[in-house]
VODREN-558287 format. One record per residue: residue number from 0; z, x, y of N, C-alpha, C in turn; residue in three letters. Coordinates in steps of 0.001 Angstrom, whole numbers, plus 500000, padded with zeros to 6 digits. Atoms other than C-alpha are relative to their C-alpha. Example, Ala and Ser with C-alpha at 12.3 -4.5 7.8 and 13.67 -1.06 7.14 Angstrom:
REM residues 2
<site 0 <500000 500890 498810> <507800 512300 495500> <500000 500900 501200> "ALA">
<site 1 <499940 499180 498810> <507140 513670 498940> <500730 499230 501090> "SER">
REM end
This chain:
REM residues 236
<site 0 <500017 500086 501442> <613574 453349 225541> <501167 500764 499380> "UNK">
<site 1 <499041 499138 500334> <616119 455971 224853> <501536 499246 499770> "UNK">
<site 2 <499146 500425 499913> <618694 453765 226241> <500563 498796 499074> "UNK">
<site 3 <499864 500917 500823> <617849 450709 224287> <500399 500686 498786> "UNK">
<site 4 <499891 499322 501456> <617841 453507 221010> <501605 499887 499751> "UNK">
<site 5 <499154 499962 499836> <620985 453924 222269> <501394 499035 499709> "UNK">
<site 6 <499393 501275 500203> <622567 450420 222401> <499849 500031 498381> "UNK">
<site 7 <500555 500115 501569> <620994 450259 218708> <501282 500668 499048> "UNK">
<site 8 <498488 499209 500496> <623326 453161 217797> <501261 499568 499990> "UNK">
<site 9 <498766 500217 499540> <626335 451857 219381> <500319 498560 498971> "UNK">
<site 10 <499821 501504 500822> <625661 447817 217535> <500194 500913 498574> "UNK">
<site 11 <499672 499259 501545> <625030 450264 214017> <501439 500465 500137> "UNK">
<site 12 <498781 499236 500018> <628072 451979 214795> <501352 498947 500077> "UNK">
<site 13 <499023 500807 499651> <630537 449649 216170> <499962 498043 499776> "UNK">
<site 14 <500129 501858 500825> <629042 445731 214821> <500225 499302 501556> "UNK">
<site 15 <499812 501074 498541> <629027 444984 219200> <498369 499590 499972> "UNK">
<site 16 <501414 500692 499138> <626281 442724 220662> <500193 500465 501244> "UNK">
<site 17 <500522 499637 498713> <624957 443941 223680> <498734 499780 500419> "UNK">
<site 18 <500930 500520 499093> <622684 442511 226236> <499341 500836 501211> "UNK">
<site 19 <500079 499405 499053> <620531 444275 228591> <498816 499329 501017> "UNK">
<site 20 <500847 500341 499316> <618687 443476 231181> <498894 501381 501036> "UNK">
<site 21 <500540 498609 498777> <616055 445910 233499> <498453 499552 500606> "UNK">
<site 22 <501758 499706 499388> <612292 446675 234934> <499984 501653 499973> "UNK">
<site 23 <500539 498573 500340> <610178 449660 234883> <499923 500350 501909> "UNK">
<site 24 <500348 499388 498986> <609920 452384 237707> <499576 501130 499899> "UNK">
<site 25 <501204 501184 500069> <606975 453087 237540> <499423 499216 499294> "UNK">
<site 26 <500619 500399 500677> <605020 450869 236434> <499198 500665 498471> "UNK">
<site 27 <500237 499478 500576> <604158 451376 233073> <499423 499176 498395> "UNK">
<site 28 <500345 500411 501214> <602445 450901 229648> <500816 500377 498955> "UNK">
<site 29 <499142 499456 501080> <604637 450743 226538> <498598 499466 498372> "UNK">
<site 30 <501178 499733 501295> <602558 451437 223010> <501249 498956 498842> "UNK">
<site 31 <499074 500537 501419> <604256 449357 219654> <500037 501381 499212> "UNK">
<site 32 <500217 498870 501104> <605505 451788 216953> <499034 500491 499428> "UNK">
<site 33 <500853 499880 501125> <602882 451305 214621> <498491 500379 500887> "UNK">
<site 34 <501424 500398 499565> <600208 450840 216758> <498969 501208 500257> "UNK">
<site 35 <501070 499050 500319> <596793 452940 216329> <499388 499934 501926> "UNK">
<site 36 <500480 500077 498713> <596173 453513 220484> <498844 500931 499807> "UNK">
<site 37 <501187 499158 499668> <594026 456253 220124> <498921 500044 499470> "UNK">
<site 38 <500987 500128 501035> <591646 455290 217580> <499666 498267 501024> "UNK">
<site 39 <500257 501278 499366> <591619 451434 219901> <499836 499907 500900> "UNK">
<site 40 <499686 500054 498223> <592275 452515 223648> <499185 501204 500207> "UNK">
<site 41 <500130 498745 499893> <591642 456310 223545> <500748 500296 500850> "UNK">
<site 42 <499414 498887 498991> <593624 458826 225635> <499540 500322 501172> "UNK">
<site 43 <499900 499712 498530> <591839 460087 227979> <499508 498497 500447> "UNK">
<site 44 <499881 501011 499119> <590594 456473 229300> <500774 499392 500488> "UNK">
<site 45 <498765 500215 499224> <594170 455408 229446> <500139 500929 501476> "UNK">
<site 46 <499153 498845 498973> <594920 458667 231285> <498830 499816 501419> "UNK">
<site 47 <500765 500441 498743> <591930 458158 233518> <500382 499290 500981> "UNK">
<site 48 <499384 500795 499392> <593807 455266 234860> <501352 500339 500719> "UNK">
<site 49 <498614 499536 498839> <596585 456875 235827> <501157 499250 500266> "UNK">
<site 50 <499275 500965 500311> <598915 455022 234052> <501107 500773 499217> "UNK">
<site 51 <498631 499852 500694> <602529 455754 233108> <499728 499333 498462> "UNK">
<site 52 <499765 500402 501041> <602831 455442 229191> <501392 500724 499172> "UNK">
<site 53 <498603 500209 500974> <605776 455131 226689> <499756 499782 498220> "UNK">
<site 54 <500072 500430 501346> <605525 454796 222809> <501683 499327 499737> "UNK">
<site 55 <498812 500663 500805> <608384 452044 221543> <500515 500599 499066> "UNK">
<site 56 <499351 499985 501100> <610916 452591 218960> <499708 498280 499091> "UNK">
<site 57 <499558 501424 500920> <610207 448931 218051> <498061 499838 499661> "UNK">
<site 58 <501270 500095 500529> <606509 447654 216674> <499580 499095 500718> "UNK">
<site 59 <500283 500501 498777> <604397 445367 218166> <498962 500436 500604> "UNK">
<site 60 <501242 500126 499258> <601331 445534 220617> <500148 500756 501349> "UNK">
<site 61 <500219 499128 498760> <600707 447478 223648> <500353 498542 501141> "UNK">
<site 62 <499761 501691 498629> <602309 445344 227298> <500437 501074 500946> "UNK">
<site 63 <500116 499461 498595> <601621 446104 230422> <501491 500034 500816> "UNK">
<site 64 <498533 500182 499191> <605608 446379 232443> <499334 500179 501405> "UNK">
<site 65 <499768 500252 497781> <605117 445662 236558> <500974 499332 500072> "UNK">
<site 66 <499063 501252 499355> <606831 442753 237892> <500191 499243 499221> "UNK">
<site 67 <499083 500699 501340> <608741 441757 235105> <501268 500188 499716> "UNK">
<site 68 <498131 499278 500287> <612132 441754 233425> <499545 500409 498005> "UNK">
<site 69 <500350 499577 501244> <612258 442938 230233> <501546 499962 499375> "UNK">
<site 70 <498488 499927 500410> <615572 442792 228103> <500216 500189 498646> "UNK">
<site 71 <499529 499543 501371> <617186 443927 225298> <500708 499167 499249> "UNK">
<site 72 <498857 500347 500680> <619410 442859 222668> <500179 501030 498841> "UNK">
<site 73 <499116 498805 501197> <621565 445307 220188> <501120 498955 499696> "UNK">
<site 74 <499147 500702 501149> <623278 443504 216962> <499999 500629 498941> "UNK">
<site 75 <499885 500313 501373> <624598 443737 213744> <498935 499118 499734> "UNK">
<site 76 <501222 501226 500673> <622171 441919 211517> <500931 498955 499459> "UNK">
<site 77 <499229 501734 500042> <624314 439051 211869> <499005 498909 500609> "UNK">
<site 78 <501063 500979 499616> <621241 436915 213147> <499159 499457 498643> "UNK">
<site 79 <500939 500979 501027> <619848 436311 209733> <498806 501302 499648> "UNK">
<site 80 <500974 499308 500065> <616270 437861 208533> <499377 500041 501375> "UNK">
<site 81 <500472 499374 498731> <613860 439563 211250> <499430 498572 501100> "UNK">
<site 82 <501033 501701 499419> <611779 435970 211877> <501584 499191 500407> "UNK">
<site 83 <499411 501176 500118> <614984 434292 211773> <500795 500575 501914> "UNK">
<site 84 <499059 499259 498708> <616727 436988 214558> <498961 499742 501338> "UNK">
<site 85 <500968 499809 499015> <613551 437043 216528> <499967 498227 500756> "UNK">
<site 86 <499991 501168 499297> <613564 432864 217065> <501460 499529 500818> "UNK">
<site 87 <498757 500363 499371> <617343 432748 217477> <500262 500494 501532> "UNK">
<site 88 <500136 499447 498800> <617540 435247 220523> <498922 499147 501218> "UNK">
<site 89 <500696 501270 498632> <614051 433129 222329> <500446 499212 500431> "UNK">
<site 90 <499343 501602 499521> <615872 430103 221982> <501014 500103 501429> "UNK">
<site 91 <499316 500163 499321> <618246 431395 223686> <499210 500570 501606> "UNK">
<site 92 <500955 499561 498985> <615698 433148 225990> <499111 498527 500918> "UNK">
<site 93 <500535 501229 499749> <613765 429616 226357> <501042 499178 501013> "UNK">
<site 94 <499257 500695 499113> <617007 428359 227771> <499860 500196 501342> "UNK">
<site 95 <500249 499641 498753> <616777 430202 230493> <498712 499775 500747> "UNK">
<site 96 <501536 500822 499015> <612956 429574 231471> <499956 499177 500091> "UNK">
<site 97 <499971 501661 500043> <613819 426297 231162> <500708 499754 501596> "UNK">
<site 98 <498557 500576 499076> <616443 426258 233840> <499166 500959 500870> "UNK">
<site 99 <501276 499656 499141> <613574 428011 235784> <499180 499328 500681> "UNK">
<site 100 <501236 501101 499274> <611581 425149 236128> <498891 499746 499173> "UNK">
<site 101 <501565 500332 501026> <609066 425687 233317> <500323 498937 499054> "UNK">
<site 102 <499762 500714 501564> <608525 423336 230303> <499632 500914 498982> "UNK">
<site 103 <500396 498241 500988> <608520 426306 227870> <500516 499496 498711> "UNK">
<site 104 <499702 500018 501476> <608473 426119 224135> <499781 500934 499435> "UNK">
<site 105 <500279 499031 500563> <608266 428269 221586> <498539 500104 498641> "UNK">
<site 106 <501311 499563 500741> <604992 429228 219602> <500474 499723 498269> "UNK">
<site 107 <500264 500344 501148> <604018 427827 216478> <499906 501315 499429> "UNK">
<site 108 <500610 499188 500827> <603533 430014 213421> <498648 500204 499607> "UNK">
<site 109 <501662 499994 500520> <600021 431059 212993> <499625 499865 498493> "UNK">
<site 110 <500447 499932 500646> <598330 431059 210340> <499532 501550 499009> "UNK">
<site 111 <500012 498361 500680> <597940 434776 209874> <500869 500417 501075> "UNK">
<site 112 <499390 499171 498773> <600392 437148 211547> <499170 501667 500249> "UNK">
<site 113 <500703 499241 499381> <598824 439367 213928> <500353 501592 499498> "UNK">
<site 114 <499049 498663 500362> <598983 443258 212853> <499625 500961 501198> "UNK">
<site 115 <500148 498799 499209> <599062 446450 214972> <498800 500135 500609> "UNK">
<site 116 <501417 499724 499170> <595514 446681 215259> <499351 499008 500623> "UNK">
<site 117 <500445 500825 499402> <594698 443226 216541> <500636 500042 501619> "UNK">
<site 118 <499880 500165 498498> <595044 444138 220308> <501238 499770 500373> "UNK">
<site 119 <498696 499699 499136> <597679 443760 222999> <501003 499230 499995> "UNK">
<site 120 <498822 501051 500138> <601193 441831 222740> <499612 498700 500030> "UNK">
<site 121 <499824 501118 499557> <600360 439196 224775> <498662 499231 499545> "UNK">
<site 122 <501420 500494 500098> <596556 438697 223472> <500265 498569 498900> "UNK">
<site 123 <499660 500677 501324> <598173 436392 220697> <501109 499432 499637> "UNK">
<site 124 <498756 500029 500158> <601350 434517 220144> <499743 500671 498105> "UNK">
<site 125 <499439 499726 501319> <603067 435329 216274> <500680 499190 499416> "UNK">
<site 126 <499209 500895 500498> <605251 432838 216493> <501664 499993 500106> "UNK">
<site 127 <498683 499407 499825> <608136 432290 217934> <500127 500768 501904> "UNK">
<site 128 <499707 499514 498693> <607387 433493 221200> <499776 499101 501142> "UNK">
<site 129 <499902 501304 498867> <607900 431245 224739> <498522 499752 500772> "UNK">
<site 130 <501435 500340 499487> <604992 429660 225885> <499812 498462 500815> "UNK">
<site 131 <500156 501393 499155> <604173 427263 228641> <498435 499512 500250> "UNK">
<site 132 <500905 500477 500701> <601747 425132 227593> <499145 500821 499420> "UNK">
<site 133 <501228 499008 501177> <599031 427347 226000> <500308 501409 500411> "UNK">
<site 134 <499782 498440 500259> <600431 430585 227927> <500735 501008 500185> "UNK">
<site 135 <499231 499091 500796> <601848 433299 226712> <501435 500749 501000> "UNK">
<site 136 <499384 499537 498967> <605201 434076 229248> <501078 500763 499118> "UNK">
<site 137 <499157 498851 500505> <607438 436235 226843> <499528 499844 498525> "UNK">
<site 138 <500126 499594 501932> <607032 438178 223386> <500677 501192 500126> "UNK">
<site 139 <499013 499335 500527> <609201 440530 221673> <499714 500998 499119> "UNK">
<site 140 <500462 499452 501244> <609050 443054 219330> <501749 500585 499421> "UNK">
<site 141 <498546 500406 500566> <612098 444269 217028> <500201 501344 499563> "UNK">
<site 142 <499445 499045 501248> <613809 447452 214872> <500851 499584 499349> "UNK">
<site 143 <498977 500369 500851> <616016 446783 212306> <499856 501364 498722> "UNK">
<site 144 <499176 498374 500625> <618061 450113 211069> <500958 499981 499540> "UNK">
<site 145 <498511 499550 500043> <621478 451295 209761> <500972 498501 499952> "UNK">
<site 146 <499417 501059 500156> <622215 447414 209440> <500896 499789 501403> "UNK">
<site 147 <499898 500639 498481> <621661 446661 213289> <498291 500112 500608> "UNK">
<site 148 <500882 500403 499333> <618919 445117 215120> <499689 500392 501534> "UNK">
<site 149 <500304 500297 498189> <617232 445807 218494> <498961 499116 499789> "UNK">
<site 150 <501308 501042 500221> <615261 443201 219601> <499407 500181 501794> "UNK">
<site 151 <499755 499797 498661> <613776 443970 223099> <497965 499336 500343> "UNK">
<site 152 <501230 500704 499983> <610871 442013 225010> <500113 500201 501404> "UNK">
<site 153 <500343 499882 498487> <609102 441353 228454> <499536 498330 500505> "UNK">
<site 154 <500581 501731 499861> <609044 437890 230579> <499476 500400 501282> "UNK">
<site 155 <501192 499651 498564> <606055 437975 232881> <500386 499102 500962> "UNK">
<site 156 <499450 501145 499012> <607492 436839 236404> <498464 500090 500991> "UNK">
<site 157 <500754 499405 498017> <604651 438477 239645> <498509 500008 498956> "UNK">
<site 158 <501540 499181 500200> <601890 440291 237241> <499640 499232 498380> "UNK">
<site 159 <500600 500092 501213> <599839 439718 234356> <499815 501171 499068> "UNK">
<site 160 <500301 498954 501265> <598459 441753 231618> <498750 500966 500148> "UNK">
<site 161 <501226 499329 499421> <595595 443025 233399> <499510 501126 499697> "UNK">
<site 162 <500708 498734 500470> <595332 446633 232864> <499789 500059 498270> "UNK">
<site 163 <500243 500452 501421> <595336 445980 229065> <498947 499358 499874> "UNK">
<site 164 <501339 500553 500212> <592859 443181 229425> <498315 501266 500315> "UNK">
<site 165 <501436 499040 499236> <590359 446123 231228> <499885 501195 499234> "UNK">
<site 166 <500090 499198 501244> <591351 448486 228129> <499167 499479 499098> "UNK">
<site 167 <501193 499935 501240> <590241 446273 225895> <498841 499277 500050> "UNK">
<site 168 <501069 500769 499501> <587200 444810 227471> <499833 498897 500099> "UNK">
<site 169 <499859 501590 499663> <588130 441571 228213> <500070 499067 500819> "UNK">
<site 170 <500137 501209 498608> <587630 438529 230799> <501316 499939 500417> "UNK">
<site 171 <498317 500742 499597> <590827 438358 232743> <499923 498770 500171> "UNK">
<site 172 <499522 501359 499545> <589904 434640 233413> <499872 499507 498400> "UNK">
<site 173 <499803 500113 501118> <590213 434354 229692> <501635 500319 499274> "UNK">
<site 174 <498922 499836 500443> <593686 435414 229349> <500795 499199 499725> "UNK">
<site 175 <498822 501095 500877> <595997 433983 226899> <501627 500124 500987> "UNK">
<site 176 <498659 499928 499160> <599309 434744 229316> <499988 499660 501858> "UNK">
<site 177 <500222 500100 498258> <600431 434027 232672> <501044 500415 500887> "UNK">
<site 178 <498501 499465 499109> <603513 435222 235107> <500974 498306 500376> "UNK">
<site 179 <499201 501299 499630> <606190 432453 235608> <499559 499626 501857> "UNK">
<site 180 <500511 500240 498653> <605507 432846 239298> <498380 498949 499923> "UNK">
<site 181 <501186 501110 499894> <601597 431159 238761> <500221 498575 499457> "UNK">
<site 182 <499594 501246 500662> <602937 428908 236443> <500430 498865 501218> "UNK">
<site 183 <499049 501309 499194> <605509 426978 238809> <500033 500176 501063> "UNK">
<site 184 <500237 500008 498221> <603507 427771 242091> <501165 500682 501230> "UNK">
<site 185 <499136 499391 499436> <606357 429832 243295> <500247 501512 499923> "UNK">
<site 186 <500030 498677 500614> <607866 433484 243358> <500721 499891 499311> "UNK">
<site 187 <498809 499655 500833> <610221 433789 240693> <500683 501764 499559> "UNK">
<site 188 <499961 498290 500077> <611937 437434 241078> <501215 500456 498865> "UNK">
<site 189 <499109 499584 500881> <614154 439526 238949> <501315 499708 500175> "UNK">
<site 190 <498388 500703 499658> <617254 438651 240260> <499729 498573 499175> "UNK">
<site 191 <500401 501220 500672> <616006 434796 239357> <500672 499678 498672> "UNK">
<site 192 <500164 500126 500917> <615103 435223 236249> <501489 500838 499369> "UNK">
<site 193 <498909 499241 500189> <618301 437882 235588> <501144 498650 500051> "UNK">
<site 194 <498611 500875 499802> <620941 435234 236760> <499895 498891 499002> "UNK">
<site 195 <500103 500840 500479> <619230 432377 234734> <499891 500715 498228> "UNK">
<site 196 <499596 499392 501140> <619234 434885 231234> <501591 500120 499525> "UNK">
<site 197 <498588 499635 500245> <623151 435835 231544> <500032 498578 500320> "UNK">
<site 198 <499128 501244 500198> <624076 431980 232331> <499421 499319 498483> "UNK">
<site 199 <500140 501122 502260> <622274 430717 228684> <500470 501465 499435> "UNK">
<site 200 <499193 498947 500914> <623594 434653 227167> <501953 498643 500295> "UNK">
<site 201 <498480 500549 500047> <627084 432807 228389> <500456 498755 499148> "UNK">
<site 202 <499459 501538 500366> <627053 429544 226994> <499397 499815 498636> "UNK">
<site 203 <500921 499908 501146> <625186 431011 223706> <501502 500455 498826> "UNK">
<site 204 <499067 499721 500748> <627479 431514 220580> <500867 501409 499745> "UNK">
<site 205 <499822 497987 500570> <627462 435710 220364> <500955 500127 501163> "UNK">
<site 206 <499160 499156 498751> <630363 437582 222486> <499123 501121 499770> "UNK">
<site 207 <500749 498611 499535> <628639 440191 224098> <501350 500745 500353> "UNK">
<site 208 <498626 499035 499450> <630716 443393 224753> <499136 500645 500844> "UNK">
<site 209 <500071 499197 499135> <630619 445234 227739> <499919 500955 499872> "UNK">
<site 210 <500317 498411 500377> <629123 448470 227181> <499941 500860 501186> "UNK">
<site 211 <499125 499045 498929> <630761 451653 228760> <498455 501123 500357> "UNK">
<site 212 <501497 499534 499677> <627099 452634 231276> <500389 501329 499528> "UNK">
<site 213 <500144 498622 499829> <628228 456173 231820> <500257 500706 498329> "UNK">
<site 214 <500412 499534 501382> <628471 456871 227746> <499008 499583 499264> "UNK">
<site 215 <501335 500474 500576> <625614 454996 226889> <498940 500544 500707> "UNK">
<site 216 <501285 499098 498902> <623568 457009 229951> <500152 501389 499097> "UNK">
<site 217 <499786 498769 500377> <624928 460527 228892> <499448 499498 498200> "UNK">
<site 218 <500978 499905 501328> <623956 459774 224632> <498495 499672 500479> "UNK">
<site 219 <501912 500405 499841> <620312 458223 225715> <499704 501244 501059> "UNK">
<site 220 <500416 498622 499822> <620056 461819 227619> <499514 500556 499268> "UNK">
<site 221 <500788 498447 500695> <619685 463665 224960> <499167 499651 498797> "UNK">
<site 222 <500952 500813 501245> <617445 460830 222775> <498960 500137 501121> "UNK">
<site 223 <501394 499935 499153> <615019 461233 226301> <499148 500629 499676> "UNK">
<site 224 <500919 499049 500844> <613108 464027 224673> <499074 499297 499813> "UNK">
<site 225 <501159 500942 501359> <611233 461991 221713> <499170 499111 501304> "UNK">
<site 226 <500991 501099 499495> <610165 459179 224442> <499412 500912 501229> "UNK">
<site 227 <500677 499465 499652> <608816 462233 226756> <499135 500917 499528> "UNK">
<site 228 <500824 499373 500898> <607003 463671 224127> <499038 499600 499554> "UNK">
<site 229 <501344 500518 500581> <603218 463534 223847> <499898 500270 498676> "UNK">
<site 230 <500105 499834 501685> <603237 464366 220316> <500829 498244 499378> "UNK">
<site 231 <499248 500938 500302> <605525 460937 220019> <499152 498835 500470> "UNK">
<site 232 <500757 501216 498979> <603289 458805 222977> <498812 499627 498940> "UNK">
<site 233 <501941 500500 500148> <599793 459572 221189> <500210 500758 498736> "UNK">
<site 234 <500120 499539 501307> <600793 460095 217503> <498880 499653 499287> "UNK">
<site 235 <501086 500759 500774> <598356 457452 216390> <499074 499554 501303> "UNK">
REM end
């Protein structure tokens, strides 16, 4: 999280697009900004579990990270309004699950948009997020600061949403999401899915700039603090 804060800084600062790609080690739960965990999940039952947690800089729903990719984007708010930045980036995200093997579209607009307290990322599309046939294989959440955007999300390849579903008391054979791997009867791994993101980032309109790791590692050093800080994890 630090690092993405980071990228954020660098698009506010300098008007570059930058693309990231990664996974978690360990496994881990990330919280949305806003979101009321401890009044919905509680603390110690998370902690019971014995589960790595994170509070976002961006808003959004609680999502499980295993065997996934997860990726960033840092812009200028040259994408338009937040709805408008959030479909442009899938599309281009969609390209790539496409060239995966899935038939993946993107999620209608509901009818109400989901808030903080209605449960976990994936329990719900918003609209706008990739979905093969009814389920749920990437969602996003966003900041928009200093007149630059992060927009950073997770595409389920191996695992599901599982420990979330068993937070919030729910049927896993009821789950609205699924891992690209069940989907298209295959494994689909990070590399995969990595090579098939950067060939639709390439052939997508934005120049990405090459961001210099070892100054973007050393600043997100000393932003690590805030995202190891229980006073930050379990504000709400």
């Amino acid at each position: 999280m630090a690092i993405d804060c980071t990228l954020h800084d660098w698009a506010a600062a300098q008007g570059v697009h930058i693309l990231r790609l990664y996974r978690w080690d360990p496994f881990c739960l990330s919280f949305g900004r806003h979101e009321p965990v401890l009044r919905r999940y509680g603390r110690d039952r998370i902690e019971s579990l014995g589960l790595d947690c994170v509070r976002r800089p961006t808003g959004g729903r609680m999502v499980w990270h295993a065997r996934e990719l997860t990726y960033a984007v840092a812009a200028p708010n040259s994408f338009g309004s937040l709805p408008v930045a959030y479909e442009r980036v899938h599309r281009m995200l969609l390209s790539a699950v496409s060239t995966l093997g899935a038939d993946a579209h993107l999620a209608p607009a509901p009818r109400r948009t989901p808030s903080p307290n209605d449960g976990a990322c994936f329990a719900s599309p918003v609209g706008g997020e990739i979905l093969v046939g009814e389920r749920k294989v990437l969602g996003s959440a966003q900041l928009r600061d200093r007149g630059a955007l992060l927009q950073h999300g997770s595409l389920l390849l191996e695992d599901d949403q599982a420990p979330v579903h068993a937070l919030a008391g729910e049927s896993p054979e009821r789950a609205p999401e699924a891992p690209l791997s069940a989907i298209l009867d295959r494994q689909v791994t990070f590399d995969d899915a990595a090579d098939a993101i950067m060939q639709a980032a390439a052939a997508w309109t934005t120049t990405w700039t090459e961001a210099p790791v070892e100054k973007i590692l050393s600043q997100a050093t000393g932003r690590g603090g805030q995202f190891r800080s229980e006073a930050w994890t379990w504000e709400r």
